[in-house]
C-alpha positions as CSV (number, residue, x, y, z in Angstrom):
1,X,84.7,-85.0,107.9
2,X,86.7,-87.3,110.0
3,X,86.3,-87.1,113.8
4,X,89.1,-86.1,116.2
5,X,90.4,-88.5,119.1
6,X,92.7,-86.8,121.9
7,X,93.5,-88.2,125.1
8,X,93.3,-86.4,128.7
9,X,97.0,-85.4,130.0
10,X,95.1,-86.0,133.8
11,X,96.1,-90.1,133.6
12,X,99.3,-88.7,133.2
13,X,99.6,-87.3,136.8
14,X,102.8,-88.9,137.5
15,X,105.0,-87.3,134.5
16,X,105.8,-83.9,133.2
17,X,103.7,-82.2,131.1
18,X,106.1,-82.7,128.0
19,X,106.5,-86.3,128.8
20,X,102.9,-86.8,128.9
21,X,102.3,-84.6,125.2
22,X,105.0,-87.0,123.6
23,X,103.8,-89.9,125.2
24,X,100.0,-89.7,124.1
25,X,100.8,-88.3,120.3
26,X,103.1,-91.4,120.3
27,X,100.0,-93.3,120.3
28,X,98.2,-92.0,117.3
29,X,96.0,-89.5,118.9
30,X,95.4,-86.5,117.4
31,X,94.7,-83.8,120.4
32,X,95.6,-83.7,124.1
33,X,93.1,-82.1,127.0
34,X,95.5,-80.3,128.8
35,X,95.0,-80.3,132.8
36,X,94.7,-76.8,134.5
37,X,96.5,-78.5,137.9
38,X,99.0,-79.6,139.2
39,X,101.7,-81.1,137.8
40,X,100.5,-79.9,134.2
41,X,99.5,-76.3,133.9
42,X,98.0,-75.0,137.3
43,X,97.7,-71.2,136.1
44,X,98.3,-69.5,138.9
45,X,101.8,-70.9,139.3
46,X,102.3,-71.2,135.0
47,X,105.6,-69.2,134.2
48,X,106.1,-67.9,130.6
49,X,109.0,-70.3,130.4
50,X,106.6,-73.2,131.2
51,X,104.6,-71.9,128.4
52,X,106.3,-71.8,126.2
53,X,107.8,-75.3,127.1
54,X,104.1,-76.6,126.5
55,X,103.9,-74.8,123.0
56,X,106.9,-76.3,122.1
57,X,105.9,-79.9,123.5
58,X,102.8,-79.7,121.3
59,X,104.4,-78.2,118.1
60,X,106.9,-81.0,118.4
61,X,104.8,-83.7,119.0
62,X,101.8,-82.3,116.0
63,X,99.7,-82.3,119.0
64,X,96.5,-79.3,119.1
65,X,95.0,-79.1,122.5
66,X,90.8,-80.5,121.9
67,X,90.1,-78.9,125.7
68,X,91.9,-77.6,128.8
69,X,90.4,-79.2,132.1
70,X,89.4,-77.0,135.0
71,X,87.2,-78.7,136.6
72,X,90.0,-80.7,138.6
73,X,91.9,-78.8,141.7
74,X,94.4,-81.3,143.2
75,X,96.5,-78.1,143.8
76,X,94.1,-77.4,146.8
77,X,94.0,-81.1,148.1
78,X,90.7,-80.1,149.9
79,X,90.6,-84.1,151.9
80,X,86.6,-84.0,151.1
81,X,87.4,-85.0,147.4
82,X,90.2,-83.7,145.0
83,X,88.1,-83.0,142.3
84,X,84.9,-81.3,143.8
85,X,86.3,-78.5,145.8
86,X,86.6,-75.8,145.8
87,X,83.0,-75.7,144.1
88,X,81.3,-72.9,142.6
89,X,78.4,-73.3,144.9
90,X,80.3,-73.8,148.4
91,X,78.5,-71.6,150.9
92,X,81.8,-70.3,151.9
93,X,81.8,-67.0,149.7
94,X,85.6,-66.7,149.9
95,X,86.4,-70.2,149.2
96,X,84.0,-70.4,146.4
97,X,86.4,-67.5,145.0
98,X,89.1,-69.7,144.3
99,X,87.3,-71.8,142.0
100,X,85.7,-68.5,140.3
101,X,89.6,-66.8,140.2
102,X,90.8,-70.4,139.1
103,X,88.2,-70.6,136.0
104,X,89.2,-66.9,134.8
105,X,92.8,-67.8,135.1
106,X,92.0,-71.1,132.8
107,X,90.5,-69.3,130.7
108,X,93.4,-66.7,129.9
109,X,95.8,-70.0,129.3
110,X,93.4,-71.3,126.8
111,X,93.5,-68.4,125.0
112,X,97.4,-67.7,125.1
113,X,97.9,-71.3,124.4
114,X,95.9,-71.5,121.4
115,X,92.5,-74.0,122.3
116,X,89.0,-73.5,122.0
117,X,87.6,-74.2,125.5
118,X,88.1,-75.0,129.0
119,X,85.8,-77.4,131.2
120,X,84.2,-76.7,134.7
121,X,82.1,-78.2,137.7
122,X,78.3,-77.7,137.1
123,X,77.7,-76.4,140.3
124,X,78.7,-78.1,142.9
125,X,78.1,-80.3,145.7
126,X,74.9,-79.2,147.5
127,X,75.8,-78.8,151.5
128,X,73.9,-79.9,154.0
129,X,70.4,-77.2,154.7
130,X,71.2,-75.8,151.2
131,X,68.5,-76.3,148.3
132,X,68.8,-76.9,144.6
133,X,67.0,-72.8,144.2
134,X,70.3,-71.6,146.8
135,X,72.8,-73.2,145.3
136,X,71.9,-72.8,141.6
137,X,71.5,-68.9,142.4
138,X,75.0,-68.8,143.7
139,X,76.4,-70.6,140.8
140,X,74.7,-68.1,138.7
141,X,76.0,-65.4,140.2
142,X,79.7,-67.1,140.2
143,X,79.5,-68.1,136.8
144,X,78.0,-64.8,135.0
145,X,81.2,-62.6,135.0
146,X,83.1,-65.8,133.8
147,X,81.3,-65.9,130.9
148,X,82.4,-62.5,130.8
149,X,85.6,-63.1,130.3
150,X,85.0,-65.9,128.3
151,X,83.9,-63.6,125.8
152,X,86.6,-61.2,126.1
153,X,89.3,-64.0,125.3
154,X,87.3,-65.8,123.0
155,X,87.5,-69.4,124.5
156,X,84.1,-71.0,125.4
157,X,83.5,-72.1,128.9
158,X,82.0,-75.9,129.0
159,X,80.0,-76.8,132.1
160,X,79.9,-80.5,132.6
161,X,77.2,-82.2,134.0
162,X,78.5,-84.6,136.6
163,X,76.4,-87.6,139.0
164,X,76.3,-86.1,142.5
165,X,76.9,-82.6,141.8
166,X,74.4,-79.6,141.1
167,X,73.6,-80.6,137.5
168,X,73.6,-84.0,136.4
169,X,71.3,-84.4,133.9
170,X,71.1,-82.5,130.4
171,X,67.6,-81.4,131.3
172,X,69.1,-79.2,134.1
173,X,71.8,-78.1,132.0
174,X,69.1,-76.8,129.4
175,X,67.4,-75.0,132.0
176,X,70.5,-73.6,134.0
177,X,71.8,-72.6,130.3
178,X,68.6,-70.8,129.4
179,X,69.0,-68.7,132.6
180,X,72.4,-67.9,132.0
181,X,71.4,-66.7,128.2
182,X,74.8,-66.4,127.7
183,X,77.0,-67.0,124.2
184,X,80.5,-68.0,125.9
185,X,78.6,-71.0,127.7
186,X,78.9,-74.2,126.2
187,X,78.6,-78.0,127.3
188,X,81.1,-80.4,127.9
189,X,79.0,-83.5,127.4
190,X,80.4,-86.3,128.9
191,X,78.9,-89.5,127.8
192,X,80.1,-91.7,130.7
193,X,78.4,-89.2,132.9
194,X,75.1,-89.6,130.9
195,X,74.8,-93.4,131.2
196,X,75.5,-92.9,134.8
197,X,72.4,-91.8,135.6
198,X,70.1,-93.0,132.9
199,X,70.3,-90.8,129.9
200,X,71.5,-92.7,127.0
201,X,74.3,-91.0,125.4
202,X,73.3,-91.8,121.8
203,X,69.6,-90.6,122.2
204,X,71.6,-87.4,123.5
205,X,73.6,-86.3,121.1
206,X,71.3,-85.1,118.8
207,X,69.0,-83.2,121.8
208,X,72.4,-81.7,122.8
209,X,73.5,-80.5,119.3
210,X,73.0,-76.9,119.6
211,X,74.8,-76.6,123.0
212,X,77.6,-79.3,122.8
213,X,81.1,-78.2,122.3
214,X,83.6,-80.7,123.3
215,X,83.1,-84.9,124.6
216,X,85.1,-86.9,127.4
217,X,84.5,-90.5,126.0
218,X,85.3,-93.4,128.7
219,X,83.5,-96.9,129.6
220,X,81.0,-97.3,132.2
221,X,80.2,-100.3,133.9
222,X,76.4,-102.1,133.7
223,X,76.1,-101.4,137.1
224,X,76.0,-97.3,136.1
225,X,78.5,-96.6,139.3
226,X,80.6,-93.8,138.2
227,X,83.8,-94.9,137.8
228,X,85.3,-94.5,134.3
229,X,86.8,-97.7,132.8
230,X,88.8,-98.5,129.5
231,X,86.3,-98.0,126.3
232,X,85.4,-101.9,126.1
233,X,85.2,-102.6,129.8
234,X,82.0,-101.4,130.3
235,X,78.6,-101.4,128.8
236,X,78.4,-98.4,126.7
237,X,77.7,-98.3,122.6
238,X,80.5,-96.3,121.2
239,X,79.5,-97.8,117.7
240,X,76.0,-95.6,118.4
241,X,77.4,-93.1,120.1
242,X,79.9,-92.1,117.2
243,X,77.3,-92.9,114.6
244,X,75.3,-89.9,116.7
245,X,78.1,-87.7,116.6
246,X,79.6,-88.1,113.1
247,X,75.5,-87.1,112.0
248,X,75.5,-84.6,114.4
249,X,78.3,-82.7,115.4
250,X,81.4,-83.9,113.4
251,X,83.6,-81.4,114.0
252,X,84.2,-81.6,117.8
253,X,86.8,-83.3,119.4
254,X,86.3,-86.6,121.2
255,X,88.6,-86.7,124.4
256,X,89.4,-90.0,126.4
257,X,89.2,-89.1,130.0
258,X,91.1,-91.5,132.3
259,X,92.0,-90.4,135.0
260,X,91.4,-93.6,137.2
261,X,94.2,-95.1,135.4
262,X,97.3,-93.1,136.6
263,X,99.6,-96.5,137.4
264,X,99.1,-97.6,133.8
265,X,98.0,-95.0,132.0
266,X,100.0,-95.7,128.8
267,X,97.9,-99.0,128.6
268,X,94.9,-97.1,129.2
269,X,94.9,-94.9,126.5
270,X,96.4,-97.7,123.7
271,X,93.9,-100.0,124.6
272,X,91.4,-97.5,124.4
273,X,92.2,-95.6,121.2
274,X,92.6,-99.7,119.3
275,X,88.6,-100.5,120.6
276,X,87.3,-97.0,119.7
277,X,89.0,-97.0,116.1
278,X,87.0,-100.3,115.9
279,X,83.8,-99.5,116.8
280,X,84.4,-95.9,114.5
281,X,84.7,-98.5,112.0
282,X,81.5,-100.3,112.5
283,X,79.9,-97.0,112.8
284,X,81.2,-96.4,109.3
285,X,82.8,-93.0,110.6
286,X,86.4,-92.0,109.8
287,X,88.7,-91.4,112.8
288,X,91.4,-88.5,112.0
């Protein structure tokens, strides 16, 4: 079975969302992650014309959607960090809320729009005088009718573990998901993430098998400072990496996050897509 490539719409922050489907499909990739934000398909503001505008963007361009992204809110613009916050574990109860309300309204856009799962924060960003026991008790609390409906819509909700926020590891995303005991949880494993803070992604994949749903792919540098690069750039082993997946879990969908790269992001995701077929290749895995 040949692996799937898409490409994240969230480089694309500068375009429409049509403009950004046509764009990437133009470059041979198969899926798009479609971002749950601003200017793309924040839900709460999502008309059914928009909708259906996206449909026909994708039918058009033979695009499926590999993931939506909910983990980013730029629609909030909170100054601490676009991306972070609102977080589920924010001791704020009512602004915590928006991230929970956000989730359940990315969840019901998956489902009308046809793809298998959204992403999320793992947690959050511990405050200052709040513990690891607080915060991951909030986020279970948060998270539990979520998963609810999850279930209800059918789409799995992916929590990704991310350096500097509740859950960073995959040992704290096993324990946090045998809490949780729940079937519409799922993770979003993220193998930039991984080599950030010393697990590598490789080695992973297989450990991560039965939970895994969906992969951002990007390029880290030696140094392990989170900052995604192009796949190439950086000091990660795609070739191992998709010889790991293609034994492991060949049916998922490989997505090239970006987002770093919004002033060229059509050279981004070329240039990425030409060293990742190449190292497929090496790996002896089929790219579809």
């Amino acid at each position: 079975m040949a692996l799937r490539l898409a490409f994240s719409s969230n480089a694309y922050l500068d375009v429409p969302v049509e403009e950004a489907i046509a764009r990437i499909a133009g470059f041979g990739y198969a899926g798009i992650e479609l971002l749950a934000d601003v200017p793309h398909a924040w839900p709460a503001g999502l008309l059914p014309v928009q909708k259906r505008a996206i449909r026909a963007a994708l039918d058009g361009a033979g695009l499926a959607i590999s993931n939506i992204n909910a983990f980013m809110m730029n629609a909030v613009a909170d100054p601490r960090q676009p991306y972070w916050h609102p977080g589920w574990t924010d001791p704020d109860p009512h602004y915590r809320a928006i991230r929970r309300e956000h989730t359940k309204r990315a969840l019901r856009l998956a489902a009308e729009l046809g793809a298998p799962a959204i992403s999320t924060e793992p947690g959050g960003e511990l405050q200052p005088g709040q513990t690891r026991e607080q915060a991951t008790a909030i986020f279970y609390d948060e998270i539990m009718p979520v998963l609810d409906v999850a279930a209800e819509v059918g789409v799995t909700l992916l929590v990704e573990p991310e350096p500097g926020l509740l859950i960073e590891k995959f040992g704290q995303y096993l324990e946090f998901a045998e809490r949780v005991n729940h079937p519409a949880l799922g993770l979003n494993f993220d193998i930039g993430h991984a080599y950030c803070v010393g697990e590598d992604p490789a080695e992973w994949v297989p450990r991560m098998q039965a939970h895994t749903r969906h992969y951002h792919f990007e390029d880290i540098a030696a140094t392990r400072v989170h900052h995604h690069l192009v796949p190439g750039e950086g000091a990660i082993d795609f070739t191992a990496t998709f010889r790991a997946i293609a034994a492991c879990t060949p049916d998922l969908w490989v997505t090239v996050e970006l987002y770093p790269y919004r002033d060229r992001p059509d050279d981004a995701a070329r240039a990425a897509r030409e060293h990742l077929l190449g190292c497929a290749a090496a790996a002896g895995v089929e790219i579809g």
